[in-house]
C-alpha positions in Angstrom: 0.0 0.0 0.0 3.0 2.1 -0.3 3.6 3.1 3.1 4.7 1.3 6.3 2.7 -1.4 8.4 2.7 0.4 12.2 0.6 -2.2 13.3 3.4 -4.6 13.1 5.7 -2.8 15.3 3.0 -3.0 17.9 3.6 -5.6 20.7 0.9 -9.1 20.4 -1.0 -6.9 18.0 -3.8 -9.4 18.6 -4.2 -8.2 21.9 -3.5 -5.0 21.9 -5.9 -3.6 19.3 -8.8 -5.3 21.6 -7.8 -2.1 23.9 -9.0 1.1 23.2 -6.4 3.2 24.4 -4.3 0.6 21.7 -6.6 0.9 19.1 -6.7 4.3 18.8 -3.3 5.0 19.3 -2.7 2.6 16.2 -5.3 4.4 13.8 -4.4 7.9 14.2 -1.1 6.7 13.8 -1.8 5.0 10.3 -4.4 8.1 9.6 -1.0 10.1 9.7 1.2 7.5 7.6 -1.7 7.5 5.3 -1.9 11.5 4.9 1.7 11.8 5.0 1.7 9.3 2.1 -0.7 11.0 -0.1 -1.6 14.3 1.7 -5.4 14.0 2.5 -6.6 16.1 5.3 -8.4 13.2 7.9 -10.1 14.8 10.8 -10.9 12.1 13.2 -13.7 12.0 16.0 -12.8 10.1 18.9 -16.5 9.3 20.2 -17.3 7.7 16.7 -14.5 5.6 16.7 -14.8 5.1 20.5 -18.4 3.3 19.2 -16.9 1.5 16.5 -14.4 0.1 18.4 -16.9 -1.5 21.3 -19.6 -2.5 18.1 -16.8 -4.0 16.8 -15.5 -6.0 19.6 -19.3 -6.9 20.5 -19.8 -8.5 16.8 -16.4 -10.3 17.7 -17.9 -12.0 21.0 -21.0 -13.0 18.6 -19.4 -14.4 15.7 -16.6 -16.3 18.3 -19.8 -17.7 19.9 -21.5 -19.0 16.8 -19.4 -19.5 14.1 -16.0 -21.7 14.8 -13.7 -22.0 11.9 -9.9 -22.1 11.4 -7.8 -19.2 13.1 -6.6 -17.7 9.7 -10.2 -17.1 8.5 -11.4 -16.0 11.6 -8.3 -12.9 11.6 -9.6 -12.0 7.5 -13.4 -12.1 8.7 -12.4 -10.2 11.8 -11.1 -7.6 9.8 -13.8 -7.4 7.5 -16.3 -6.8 9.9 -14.0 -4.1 11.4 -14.0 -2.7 8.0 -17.9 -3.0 8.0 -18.2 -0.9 11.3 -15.9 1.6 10.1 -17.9 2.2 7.0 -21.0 2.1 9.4 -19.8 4.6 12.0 -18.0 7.2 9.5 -15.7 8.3 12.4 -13.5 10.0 9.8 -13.9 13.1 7.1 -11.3 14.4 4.5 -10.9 17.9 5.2 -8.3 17.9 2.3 -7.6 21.9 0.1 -9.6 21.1 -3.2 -7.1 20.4 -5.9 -4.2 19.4 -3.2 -1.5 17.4 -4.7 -0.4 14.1 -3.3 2.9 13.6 -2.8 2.7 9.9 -4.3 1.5 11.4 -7.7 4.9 12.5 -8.1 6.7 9.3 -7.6 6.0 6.1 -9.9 2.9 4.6 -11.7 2.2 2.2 -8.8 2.2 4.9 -6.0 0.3 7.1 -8.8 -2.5 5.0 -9.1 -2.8 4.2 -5.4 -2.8 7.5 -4.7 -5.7 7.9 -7.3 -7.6 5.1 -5.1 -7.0 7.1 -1.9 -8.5 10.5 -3.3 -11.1 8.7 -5.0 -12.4 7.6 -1.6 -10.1 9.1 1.3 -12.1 7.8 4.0 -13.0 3.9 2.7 -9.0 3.8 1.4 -8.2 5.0 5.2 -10.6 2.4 6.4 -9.5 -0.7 4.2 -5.3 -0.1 4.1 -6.0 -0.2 8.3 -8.0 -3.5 8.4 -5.4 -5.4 5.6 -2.7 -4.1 7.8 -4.3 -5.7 11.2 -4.8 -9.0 9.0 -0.9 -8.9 8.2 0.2 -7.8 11.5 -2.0 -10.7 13.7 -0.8 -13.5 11.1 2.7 -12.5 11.4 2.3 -12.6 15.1 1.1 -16.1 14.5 4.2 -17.2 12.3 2.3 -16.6 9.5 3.7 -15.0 6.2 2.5 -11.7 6.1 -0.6 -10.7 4.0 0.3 -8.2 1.1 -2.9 -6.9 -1.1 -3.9 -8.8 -4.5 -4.2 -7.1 -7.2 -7.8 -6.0 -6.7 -6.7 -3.7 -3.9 -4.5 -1.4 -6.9 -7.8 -1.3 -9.1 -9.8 1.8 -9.2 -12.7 -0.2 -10.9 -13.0 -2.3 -8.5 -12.6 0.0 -5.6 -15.3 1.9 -7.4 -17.5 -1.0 -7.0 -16.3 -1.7 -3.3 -17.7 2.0 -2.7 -21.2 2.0 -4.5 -22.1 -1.8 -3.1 -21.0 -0.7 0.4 -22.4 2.3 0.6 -25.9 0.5 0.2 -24.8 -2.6 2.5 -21.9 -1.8 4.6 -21.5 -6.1 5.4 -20.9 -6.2 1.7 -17.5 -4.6 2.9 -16.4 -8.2 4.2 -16.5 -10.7 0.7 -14.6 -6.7 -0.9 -11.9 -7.0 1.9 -11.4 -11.3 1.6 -11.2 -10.6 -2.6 -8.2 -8.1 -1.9 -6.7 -10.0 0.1 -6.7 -13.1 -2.4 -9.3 -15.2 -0.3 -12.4 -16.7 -1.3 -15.5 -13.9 -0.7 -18.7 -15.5 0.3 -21.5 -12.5 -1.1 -24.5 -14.7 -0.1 -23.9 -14.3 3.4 -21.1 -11.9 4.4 -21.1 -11.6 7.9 -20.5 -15.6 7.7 -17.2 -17.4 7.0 -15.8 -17.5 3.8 -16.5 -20.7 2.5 -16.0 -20.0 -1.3 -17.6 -18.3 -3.8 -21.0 -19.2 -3.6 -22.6 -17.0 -5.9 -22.9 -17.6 -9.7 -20.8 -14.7 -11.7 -24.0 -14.4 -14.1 -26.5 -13.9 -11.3 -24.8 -11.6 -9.3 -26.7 -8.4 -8.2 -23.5 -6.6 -7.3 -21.9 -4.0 -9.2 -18.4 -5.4 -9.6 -16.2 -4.1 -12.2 -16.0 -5.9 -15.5 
């Protein structure tokens, strides 16, 4: 994502993000990497995130309770349904200059055209780089190989899609964060396990890029 994972320097990440005083320590210091990065303007209010934090560790009890399945999934669905709550709770605005420049756009093509992504949708890019990077950072602490983004995570058309399908069904957030992260999304049910792709290519609903 062309900036640094903080989340891995952070001691049993695991843990420590199921704290508040952790967890938002850790965001505003990726909102900053993130606007240092490509210079958007993030305001952030605490209360909102302060809400998404205990929704989010709530849903975590639930689906702990209910749903067993192997530790790896369990980090990626984790995530996802962080991601969900984040787009749910909006605890962050861009209060970026119209017409500010990025300092990305004047790098290479790759940090270009994620820095296209992140204007495109400040907030969700903010949102999404955070949750991949807790997915990395836990499986590492596991012995895991870290998780990089697929290929879907550099495409505008598809983060396009991400946005619209969201915006209308914020769990839809989960199967968008499992495809960039090369797993199997399950759109029939999101808040459940991935268990592959259930639903037919020609009778999907959703707006996915071509």
């Amino acid at each position: 994502m062309m900036f640094q994972n903080t989340l891995a320097s952070l001691p049993d990440p695991r843990h420590r993000l199921r704290q508040w005083r952790w967890f938002r320590m850790a965001f505003r210091r990726h909102a900053s990497e993130v606007r240092d990065a490509f210079g958007i303007g993030y305001e952030i209010d605490d209360v909102s995130l302060a809400r998404v934090f205990f929704d989010w560790l709530e849903s975590l009890d639930e689906l702990r309770a209910h749903l067993p399945m192997d530790r790896s999934d369990l980090i990626v669905l984790a995530a996802g349904v962080l991601l969900r709550e984040l787009l749910r709770g909006a605890p962050v605005d861009d209060h970026s200059a119209p017409g500010q420049l990025s300092p990305a756009k004047q790098t290479d093509e790759k940090a270009s055209g994620m820095a296209d992504i992140a204007r495109f949708w400040p907030e969700g890019f903010l949102y999404t780089s955070f949750c991949i990077f807790g997915v990395s950072a836990v499986s590492q602490q596991d012995g895991d190989r870290p998780v990089e983004p697929g290929k879907f995570a550099e495409d505008l058309r598809f983060w396009w899609s991400f946005k619209e399908n969201a915006k209308e069904m914020p769990s839809l957030a989960i199967p968008f964060l499992h495809r960039m992260v090369d797993r199997e999304p399950n759109w029939i049910m999101p808040d459940a396990p991935a268990v592959g792709s259930l639903l037919h290519p020609g009778r999907s609903t959703l707006r996915l890029p071509a």
